[in-house]
N, C-alpha and C positions, 0 to 999 in steps of 0.2 A: 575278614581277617581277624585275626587273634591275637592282643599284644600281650605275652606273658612278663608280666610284673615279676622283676627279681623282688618286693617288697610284697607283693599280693599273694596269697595262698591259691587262689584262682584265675583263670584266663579272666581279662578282661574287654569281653568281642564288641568289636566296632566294623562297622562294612563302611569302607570308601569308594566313591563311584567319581570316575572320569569320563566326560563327556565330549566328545570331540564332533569339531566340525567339518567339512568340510575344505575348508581353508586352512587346516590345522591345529587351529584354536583347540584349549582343553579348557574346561570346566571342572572343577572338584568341590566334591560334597561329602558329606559324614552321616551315617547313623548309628546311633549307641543303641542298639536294642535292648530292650528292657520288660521282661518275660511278666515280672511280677505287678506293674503297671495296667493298669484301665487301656484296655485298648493297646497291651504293647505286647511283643513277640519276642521272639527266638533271634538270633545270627540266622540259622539256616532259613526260615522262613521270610527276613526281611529280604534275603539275596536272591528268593526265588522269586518275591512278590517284584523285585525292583528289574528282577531278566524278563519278568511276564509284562512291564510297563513300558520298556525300551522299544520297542517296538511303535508306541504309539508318537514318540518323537522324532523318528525316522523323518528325513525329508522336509520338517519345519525350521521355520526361521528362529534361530533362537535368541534372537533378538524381544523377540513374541513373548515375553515370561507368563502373562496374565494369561493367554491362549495356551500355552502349554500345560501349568501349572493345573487350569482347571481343567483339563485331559484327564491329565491325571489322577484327580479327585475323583472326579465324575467314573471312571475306570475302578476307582480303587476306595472305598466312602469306608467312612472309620477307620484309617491307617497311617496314621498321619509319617511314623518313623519312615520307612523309604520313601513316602512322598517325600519328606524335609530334608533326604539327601540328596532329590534329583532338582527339588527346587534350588536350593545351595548350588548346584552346579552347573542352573540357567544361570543363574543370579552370576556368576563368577564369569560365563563364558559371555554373555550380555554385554557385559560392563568392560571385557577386555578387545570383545569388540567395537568399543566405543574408544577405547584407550582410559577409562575413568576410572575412580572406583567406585565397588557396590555403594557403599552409602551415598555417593550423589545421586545414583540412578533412585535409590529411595527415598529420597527428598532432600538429599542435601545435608552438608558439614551442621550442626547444630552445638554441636558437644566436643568441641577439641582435646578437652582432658574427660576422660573417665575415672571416675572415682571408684575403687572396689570397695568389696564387705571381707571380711574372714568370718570361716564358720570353722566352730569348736564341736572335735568329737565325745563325746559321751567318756567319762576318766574321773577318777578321786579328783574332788570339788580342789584341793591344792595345786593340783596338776594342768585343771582348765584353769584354774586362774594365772599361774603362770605360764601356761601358753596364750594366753590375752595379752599379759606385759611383755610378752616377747614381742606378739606382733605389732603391739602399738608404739613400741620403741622402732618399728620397722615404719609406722607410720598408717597406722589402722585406727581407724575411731569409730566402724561399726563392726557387730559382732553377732554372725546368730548360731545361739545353741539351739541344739535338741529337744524337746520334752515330748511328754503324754505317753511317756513309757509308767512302768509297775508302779515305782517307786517316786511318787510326786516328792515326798519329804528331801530323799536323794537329791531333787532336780536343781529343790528350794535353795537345798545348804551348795551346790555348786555356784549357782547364779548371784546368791549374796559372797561369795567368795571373790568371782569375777567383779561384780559393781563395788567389794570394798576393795578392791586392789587396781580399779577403775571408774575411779567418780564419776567423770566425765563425760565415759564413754555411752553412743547409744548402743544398745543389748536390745535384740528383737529374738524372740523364738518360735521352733516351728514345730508343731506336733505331731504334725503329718498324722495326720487323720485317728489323733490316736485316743479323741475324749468325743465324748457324745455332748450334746449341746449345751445341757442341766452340769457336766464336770467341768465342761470349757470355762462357762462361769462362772462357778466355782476358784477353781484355779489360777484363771489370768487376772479376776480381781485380786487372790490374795501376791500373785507373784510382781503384779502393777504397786500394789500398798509397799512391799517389803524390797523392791530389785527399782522400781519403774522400767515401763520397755517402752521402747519405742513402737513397737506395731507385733504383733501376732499372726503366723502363717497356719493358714489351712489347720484350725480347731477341732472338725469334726470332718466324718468322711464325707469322700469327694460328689457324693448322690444326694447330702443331706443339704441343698441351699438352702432353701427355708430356715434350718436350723443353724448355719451359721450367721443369716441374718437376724436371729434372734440373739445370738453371742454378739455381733458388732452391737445390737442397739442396747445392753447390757451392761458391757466391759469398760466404754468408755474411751478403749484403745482404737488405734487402726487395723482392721483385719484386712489382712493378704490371702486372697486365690492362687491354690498352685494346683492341687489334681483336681479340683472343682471345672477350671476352664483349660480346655483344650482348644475352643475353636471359637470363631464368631460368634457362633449361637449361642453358646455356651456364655459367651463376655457380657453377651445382650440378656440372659437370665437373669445375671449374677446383677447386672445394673437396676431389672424390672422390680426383682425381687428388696434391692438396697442392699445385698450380703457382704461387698467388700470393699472398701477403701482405694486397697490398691489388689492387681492384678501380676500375678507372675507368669510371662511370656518365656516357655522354653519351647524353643525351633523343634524339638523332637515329638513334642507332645502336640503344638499345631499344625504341625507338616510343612515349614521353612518360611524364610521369610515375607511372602507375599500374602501367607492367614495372616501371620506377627503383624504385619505392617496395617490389616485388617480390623487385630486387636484394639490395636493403638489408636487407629480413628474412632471405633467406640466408647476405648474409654474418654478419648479427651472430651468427645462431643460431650459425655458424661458430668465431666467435669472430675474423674478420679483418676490416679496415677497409677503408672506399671513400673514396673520391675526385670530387668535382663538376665533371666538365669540360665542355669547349663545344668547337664544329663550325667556329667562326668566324661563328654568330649574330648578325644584327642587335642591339638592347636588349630585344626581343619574349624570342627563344630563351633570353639572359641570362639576363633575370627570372625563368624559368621555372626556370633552373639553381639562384639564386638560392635559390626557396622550397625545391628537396628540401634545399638543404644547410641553412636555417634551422630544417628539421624532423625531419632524423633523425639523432640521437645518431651512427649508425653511419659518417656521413659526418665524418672527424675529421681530412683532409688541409686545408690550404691551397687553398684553391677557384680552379681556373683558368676565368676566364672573360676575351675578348679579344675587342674591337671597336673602333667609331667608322669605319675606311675611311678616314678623313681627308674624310668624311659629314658634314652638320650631324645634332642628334640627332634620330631618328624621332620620339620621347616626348619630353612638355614637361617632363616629372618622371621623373629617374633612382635609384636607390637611390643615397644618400648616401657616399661613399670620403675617408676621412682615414687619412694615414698607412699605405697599405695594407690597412686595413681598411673594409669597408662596415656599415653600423649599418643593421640593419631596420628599416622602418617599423612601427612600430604603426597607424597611421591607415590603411592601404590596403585597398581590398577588392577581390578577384577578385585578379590578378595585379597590379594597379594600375600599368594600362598608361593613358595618356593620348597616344594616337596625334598627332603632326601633319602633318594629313592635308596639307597644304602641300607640307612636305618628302618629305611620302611619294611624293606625284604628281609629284615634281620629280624624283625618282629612281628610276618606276617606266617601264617598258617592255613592249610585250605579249611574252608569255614565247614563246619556240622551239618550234614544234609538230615 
């Protein structure tokens, strides 16, 4: 489907997948496809990859997530976006047949409160800075901008605008893949002397580990993995080699939460922490975000998750945000999604073959 944003210039395509049982139970899942991504697609190709996988859960128990899950892998190797919406949809149907919710079946209440991050878009250095004091009047004390675009000097004078119009605050940035090893250094020391941050995301591109473990040993800061790891293997490089601190787990990029939960046991055995972020998910992919960081110790950042589209919401019932923080439900079962179907059909479109 296709949620057209009255605020976006362009569709914005997510495929949601219901899985149903025999017993009637449903399951739901999300994938935000993402064309320009390592390893990411189309809308019309995550929907046909996800009609050519249906098939192989026919007739199983879906109780079974670990059995199925790796069906599907094994069927489908290097694709993680419709894996991570039909896992979402064991994970949901599992847990409802138990009557719990997902986060027990994945180890359990850990994190009652979740604490979010806010991320600032790229704008005249005046403009991000008061959109920092807006949000931190809302109850926000981390913050991560952009960099490793053209204009380093640009990036400098926004970021000291934000850190003098928020002392306090921690400021993390992400460069998304946008310096080579020898600029990452360069840059994050002079932006650490002049801003301080709290940690750095993905310095160099996502094939260069070597190279950005020559940045962590360097800089001095914590560096963050985001298109670097995708998958187990991937967690266990990044570990072998020493390249990152902490690890950024998005469900879309490992293919849902049974790699994630995967992640998390590497790094903790590690002894480094991860991070819960999002694809730009509907409230479906969110929730889903939601339960790994409510159940695993090892997830100890500020959890980025971001939506609405300027949307009405899909779900009648969202996890509760005060003051930056969200309080987990106790009462939910499965992923404790409440679809409306309304809004759904009002902003869905047959997807792009």
């Amino acid at each position: 489907m296709n949620f057209r944003s009255p605020l976006a210039e362009r569709a914005l395509e997510h495929v949601i997948v219901r899985i149903r049982a025999d017993d009637g139970l449903e399951g739901i899942g999300e994938a935000s496809p993402e064309p320009a991504w390592p390893r990411g697609l189309t809308q019309g190709a995550t929907v046909e990859i996800i009609r050519t996988l249906a098939p192989v859960l026919v007739g199983r128990d879906p109780r079974n997530v670990a059995e199925a899950v790796g069906l599907l892998e094994r069927a489908m190797v290097d694709c993680p976006f419709p894996v991570a919406a039909l896992d979402m949809s064991l994970w949901d149907l599992a847990a409802k047949s138990l009557g719990l919710p997902v986060y027990t079946l994945l180890g359990g209440l850990v994190r009652p409160r979740i604490r979010l991050h806010y991320s600032i878009g790229i704008d005249a250095p005046e403009v991000m800075a008061e959109t920092a004091s807006r949000a931190a009047r809302d109850g926000y004390e981390h913050f991560k901008v952009k960099v490793g675009g053209p204009d380093f000097q640009a990036e400098l004078k926004a970021l000291k605008a934000i850190r003098q119009a928020l002392p306090g605050a921690h400021i993390r940035v992400d460069a998304n893949q946008g310096w080579h090893a020898a600029q990452a250094v360069h840059c994050l020391r002079i932006l650490h002397a002049e801003v301080g941050l709290e940690l750095a995301e993905q310095p160099v591109p996502w094939h260069d580990v070597r190279g950005m473990a020559h940045v962590r040993r360097e800089v001095g800061i914590p560096i963050m993995a985001d298109e670097s790891c995708f998958s187990p293997a991937d967690a266990l490089r990044i570990v072998r080699e020493e390249a990152a601190d902490i690890i950024n787990i998005k469900l879309m990029k490992c293919g849902g939460l049974l790699a994630a939960r995967k992640i998390c046991a590497i790094a903790e055995a590690a002894g480094i922490s991860c991070f819960a972020g999002s694809m730009v998910e509907t409230e479906i992919g969110h929730t889903a975000v939601l339960h790994l960081a409510a159940s695993q110790e090892v997830v100890r950042y500020p959890t980025g998750v971001h939506g609405g589209f300027g949307l009405e919401p899909l779900v009648r019932r969202c996890w509760e945000a005060e003051r930056a923080v969200l309080t987990v439900p106790a009462d939910i079962v499965g992923l404790g999604l409440d679809l409306d179907e309304e809004v759904l059909a009002k902003y869905t479109v047959p997807p792009q073959r």
